[in-house]
C-alpha positions in Angstrom: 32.8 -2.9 -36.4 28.7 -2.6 -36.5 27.4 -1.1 -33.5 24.7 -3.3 -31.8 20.6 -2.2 -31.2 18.8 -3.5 -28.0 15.6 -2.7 -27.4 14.3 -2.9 -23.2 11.1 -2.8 -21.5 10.4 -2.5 -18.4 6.9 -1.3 -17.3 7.2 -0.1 -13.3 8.7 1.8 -11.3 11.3 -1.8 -9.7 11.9 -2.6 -13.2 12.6 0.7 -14.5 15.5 1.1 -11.8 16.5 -2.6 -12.5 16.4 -1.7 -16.0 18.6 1.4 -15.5 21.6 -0.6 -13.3 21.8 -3.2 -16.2 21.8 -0.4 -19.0 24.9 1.1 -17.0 26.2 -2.4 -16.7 26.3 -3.1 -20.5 27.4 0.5 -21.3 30.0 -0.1 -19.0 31.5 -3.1 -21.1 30.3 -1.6 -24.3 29.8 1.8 -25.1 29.2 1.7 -28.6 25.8 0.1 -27.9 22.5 2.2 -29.0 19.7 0.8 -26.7 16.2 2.5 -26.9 12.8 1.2 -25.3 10.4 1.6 -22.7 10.5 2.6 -19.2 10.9 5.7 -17.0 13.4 8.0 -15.5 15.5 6.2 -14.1 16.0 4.4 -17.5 16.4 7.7 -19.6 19.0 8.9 -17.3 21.0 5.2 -18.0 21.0 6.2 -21.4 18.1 4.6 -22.9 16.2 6.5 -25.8 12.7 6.5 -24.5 10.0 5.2 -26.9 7.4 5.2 -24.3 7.0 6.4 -20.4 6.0 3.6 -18.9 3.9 6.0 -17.0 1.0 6.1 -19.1 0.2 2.6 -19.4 1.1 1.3 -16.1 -2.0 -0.8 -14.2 -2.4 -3.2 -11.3 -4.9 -6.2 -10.2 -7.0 -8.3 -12.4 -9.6 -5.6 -12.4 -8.1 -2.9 -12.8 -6.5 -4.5 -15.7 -9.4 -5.6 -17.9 -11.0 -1.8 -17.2 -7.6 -0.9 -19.2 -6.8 -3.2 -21.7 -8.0 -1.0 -24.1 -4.9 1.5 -23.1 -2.5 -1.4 -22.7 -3.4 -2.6 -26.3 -2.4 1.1 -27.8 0.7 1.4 -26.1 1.3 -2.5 -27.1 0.7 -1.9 -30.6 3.0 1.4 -30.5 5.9 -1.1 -28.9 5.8 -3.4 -31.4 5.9 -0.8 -34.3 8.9 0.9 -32.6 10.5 -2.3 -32.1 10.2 -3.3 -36.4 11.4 0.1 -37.5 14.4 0.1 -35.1 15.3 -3.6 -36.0 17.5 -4.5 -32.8 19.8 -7.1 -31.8 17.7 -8.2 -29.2 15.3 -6.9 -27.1 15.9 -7.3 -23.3 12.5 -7.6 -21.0 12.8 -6.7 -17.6 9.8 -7.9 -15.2 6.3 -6.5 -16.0 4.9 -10.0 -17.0 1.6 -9.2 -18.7 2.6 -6.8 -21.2 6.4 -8.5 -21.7 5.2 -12.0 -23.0 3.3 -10.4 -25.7 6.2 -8.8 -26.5 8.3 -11.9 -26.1 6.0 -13.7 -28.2 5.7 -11.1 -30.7 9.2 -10.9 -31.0 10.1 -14.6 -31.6 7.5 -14.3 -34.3 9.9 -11.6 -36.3 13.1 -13.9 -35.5 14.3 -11.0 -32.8 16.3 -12.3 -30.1 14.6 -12.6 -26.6 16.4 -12.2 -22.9 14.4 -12.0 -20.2 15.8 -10.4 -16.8 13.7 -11.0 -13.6 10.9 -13.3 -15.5 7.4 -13.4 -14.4 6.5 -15.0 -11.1 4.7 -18.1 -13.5 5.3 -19.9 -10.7 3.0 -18.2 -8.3 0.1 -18.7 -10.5 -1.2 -20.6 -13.8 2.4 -22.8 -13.4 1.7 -23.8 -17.5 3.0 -20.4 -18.7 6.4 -21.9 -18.1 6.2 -23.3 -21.3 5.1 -20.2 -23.3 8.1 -18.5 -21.2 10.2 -21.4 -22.5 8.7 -21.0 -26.1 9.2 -17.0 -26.2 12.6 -16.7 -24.7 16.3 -17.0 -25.4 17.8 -16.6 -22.3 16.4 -16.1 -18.8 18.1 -14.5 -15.9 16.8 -15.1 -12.4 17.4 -13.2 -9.5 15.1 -15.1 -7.1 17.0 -18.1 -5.7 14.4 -21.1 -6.1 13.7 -20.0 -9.4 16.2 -22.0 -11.3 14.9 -25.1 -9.6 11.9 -24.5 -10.9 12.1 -23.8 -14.0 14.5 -26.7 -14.3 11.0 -28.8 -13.8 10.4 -27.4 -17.6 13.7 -28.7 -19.0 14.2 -25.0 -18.9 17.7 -23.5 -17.9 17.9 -20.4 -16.1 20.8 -18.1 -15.4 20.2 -17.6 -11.3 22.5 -13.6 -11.4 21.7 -12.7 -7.5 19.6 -10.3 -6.7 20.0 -6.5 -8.2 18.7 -4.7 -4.7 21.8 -5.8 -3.2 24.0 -4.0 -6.2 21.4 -1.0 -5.5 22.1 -0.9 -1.8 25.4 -1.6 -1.5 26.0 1.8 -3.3 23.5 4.0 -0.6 25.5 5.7 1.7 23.1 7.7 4.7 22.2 11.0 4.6 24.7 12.8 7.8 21.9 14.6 8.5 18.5 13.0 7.4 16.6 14.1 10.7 17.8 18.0 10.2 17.0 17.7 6.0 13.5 16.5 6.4 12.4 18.4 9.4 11.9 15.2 11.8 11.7 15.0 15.0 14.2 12.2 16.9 11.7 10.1 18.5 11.2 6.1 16.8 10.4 6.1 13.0 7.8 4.0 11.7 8.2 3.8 8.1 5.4 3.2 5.8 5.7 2.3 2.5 2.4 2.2 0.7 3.7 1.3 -2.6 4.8 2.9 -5.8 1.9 3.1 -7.9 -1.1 5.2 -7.2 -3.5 2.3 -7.1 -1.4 0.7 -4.4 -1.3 4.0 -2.2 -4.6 4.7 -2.4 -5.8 1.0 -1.2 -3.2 1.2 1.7 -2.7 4.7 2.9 -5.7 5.4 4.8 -5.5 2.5 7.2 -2.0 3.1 7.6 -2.6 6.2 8.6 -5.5 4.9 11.3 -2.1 3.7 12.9 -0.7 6.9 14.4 -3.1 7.8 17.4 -2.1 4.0 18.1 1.9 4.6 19.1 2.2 8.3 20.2 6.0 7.4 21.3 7.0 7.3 17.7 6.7 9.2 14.4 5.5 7.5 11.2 7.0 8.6 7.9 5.6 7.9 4.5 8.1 6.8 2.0 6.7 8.8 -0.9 7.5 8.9 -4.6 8.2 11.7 -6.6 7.2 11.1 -9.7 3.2 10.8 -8.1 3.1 14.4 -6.3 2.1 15.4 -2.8 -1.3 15.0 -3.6 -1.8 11.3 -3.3 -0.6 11.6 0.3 -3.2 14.5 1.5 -4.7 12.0 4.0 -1.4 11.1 5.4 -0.1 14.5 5.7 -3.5 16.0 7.0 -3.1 13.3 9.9 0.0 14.9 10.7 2.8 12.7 9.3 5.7 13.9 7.0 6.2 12.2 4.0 9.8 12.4 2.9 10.4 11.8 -1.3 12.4 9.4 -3.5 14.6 8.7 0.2 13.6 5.5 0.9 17.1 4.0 2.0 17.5 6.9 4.3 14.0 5.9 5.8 14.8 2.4 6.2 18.7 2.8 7.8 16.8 5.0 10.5 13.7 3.3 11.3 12.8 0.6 14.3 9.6 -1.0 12.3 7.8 -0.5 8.9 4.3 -1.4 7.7 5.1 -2.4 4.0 2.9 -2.9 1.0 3.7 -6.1 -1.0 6.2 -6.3 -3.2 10.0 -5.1 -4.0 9.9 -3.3 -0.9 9.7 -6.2 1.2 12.5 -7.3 0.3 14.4 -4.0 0.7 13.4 -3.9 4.1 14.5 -7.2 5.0 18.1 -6.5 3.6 18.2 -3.3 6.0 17.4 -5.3 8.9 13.7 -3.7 9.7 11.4 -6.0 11.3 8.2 -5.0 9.3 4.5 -6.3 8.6 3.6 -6.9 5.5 -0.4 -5.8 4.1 -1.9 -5.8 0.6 -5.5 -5.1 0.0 -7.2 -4.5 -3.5 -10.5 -4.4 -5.1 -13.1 -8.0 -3.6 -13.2 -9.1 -7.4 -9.2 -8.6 -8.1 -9.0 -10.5 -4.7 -11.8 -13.5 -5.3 -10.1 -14.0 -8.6 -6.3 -14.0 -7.2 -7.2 -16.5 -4.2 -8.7 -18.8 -6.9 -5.0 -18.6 -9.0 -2.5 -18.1 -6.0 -0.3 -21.2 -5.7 2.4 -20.1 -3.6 1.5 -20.2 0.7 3.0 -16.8 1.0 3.0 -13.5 -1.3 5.8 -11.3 0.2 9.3 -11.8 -1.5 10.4 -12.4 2.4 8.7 -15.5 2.8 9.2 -16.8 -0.3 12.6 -16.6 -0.4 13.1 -18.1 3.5 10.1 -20.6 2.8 8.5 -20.4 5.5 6.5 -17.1 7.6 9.5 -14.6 8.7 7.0 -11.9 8.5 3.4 -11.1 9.2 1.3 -10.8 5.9 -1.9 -9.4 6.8 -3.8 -9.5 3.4 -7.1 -8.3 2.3 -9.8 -8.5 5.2 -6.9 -9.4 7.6 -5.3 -6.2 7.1 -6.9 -4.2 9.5 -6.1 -1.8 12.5 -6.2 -4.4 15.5 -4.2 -6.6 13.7 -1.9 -4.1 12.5 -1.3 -2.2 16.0 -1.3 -6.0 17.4 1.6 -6.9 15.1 3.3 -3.9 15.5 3.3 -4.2 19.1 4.8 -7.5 19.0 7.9 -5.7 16.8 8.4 -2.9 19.0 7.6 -4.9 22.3 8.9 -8.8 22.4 13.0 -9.0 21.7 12.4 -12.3 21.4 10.0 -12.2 18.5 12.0 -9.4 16.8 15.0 -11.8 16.7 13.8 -14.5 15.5 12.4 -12.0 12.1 15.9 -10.7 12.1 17.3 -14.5 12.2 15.6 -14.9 9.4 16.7 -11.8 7.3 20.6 -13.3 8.0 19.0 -16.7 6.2 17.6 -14.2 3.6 20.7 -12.8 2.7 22.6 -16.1 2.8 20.3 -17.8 0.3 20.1 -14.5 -1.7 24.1 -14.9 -2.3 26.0 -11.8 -3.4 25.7 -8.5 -5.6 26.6 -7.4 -9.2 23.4 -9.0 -10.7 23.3 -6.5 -13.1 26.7 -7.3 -14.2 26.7 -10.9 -14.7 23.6 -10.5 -16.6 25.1 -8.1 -18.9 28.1 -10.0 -19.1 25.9 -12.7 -20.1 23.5 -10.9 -22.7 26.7 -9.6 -24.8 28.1 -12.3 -24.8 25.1 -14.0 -26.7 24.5 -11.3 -29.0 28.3 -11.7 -30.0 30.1 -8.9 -27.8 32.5 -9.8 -25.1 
């Protein structure tokens, strides 16, 4: 019986672990499959034979974009070589829009089959690349919950799986003794979560860290990645707060508030039940250009999903230190206001719908490429 070739990308650090849980998934069902690609550790450890780190190409706002296309266009050109001389089945994106529709596009060109898990948010911006997404792709599988809806707008169908954070959480346990392990003390923890990619931390960190003289009652506590070192964090820990590594679960089951960068996170904190603020800030031209494109009201997953403001965003020249320690204060200090952002977490997590996304999409994907 031939032994089928996939070939995944995924290009951050969300992806990557997204990646991962689906590689296990279709393992799991099929372990004669060889699947190689592009991603990070989490990946690797799956079982995926790494082509390229996503590390050394990963970039973030417009800017910041254009400044490296040069590096994006190397490590695109070595993808697509890989991808002819391996010759898989199909090749599975996951996320990372930019980079994945050349790939997509690329692909169809060479007749390779195309599934697309967590497409790009076309819907937040420049709604037209529906069509290219539509053009490029086999099979899409959603796991936001208005996304079939509006794709269907395109005559496009889309495979709505649920949402892979809640496979990812609903196999956390917390640490017995989390306070002891990382040396905290057991007043209120503040989390902060400035983001997984060094870009992001170092646009949010420092006025995060402004925060602290603010609430002397509690402790903050910087989620921090591994994979980026202590060193990114020097201004938080020189202000006195620990940052605790790769335990960002255990951080969430424990804290009363969190001051959370855009993105995944959001989302995460929302399905642990922690009233949080959300803040995003990034260069003025990323920013001026963004506003022009933006065509969603909201740009945390949070609201989004609810559809309509559950939590604070306080973007760009709104995200500052009187508004933060004002929101803040409203979280730590009103019940009432603190209920209603957990009333809307419960509406979250019913429109979400349950787990085993990773599953259903591999279920999904070997049953197109001819393996059941």
């Amino acid at each position: 019986m031939k032994s089928h070739k996939l070939y995944i990308i995924s290009g951050e650090r969300s992806g990557d672990l997204h990646a991962s849980n689906l590689v296990r998934s279709l393992l799991a069902k099929d372990s004669t499959l060889k699947i190689r690609g592009m991603g990070g550790s989490y990946s690797k450890e799956a079982g995926v034979e790494l082509a390229v780190d996503y590390a050394a190409v990963a970039l973030m706002g417009f800017l910041e974009v254009v400044l490296g296309f040069r590096k994006v266009l190397k490590y695109l050109k070595l993808v697509k070589n890989d991808i002819l001389a391996y010759k898989p089945d199909a090749i599975i994106l996951v996320d990372y829009g930019g980079f994945n529709m050349k790939i997509a596009a690329f692909a169809k060109e060479n007749n390779i089959p195309v599934h697309y898990y967590i497409p790009p948010k076309v819907w937040a911006w420049n709604q037209k690349r529906a069509l290219k997404l539509k053009a490029y792709t086999d099979q899409i599988y959603s796991i936001l919950p208005f996304e079939p809806t509006f794709f269907a707008k395109y005559d496009m169908h889309v495979h709505y799986v649920g949402n892979p954070l809640l496979d990812e959480i609903s196999k956390f346990s917390p640490h017995e003794f989390f306070f002891q392990k990382n040396e905290l003390s057991y007043q209120p923890i503040i989390a902060l979560l400035p983001g997984s990619r060094a870009q992001e931390i170092n646009a949010m960190l420092d006025r995060m860290v402004e925060l602290v003289k603010e609430f002397p009652n509690a402790q903050f506590v910087i989620a921090g990645v591994g994979d980026l070192g202590v060193k990114i964090y020097q201004r938080g820990i020189d202000a006195g707060i620990r940052v605790i590594f790769d335990q960002t679960y255990d951080l969430l089951s424990h804290a009363i508030a969190a001051v959370v960068t855009s993105g995944t996170a959001t989302l995460e904190a929302a399905l642990f039940r922690v009233p949080q603020v959300v803040v995003y800030r990034t260069s003025s031209i990323s920013y001026a250009i963004a506003k022009n494109l933006i065509r969603v009201p909201y740009i945390s997953l949070v609201n989004l999903i609810a559809d309509k403001e559950v939590v604070k965003e306080l973007i760009q020249n709104d995200f500052s230190i009187p508004n933060l320690k004002a929101e803040l204060q409203q979280i730590l200090g009103n019940p009432v206001y603190r209920g209603h952002m957990l009333q809307g977490y419960d509406l979250i997590k019913e429109k979400i719908g349950e787990g085993s996304a990773s599953d259903t999409a591999a279920v999904l994907i070997l049953k197109s490429i001819g393996k059941k």
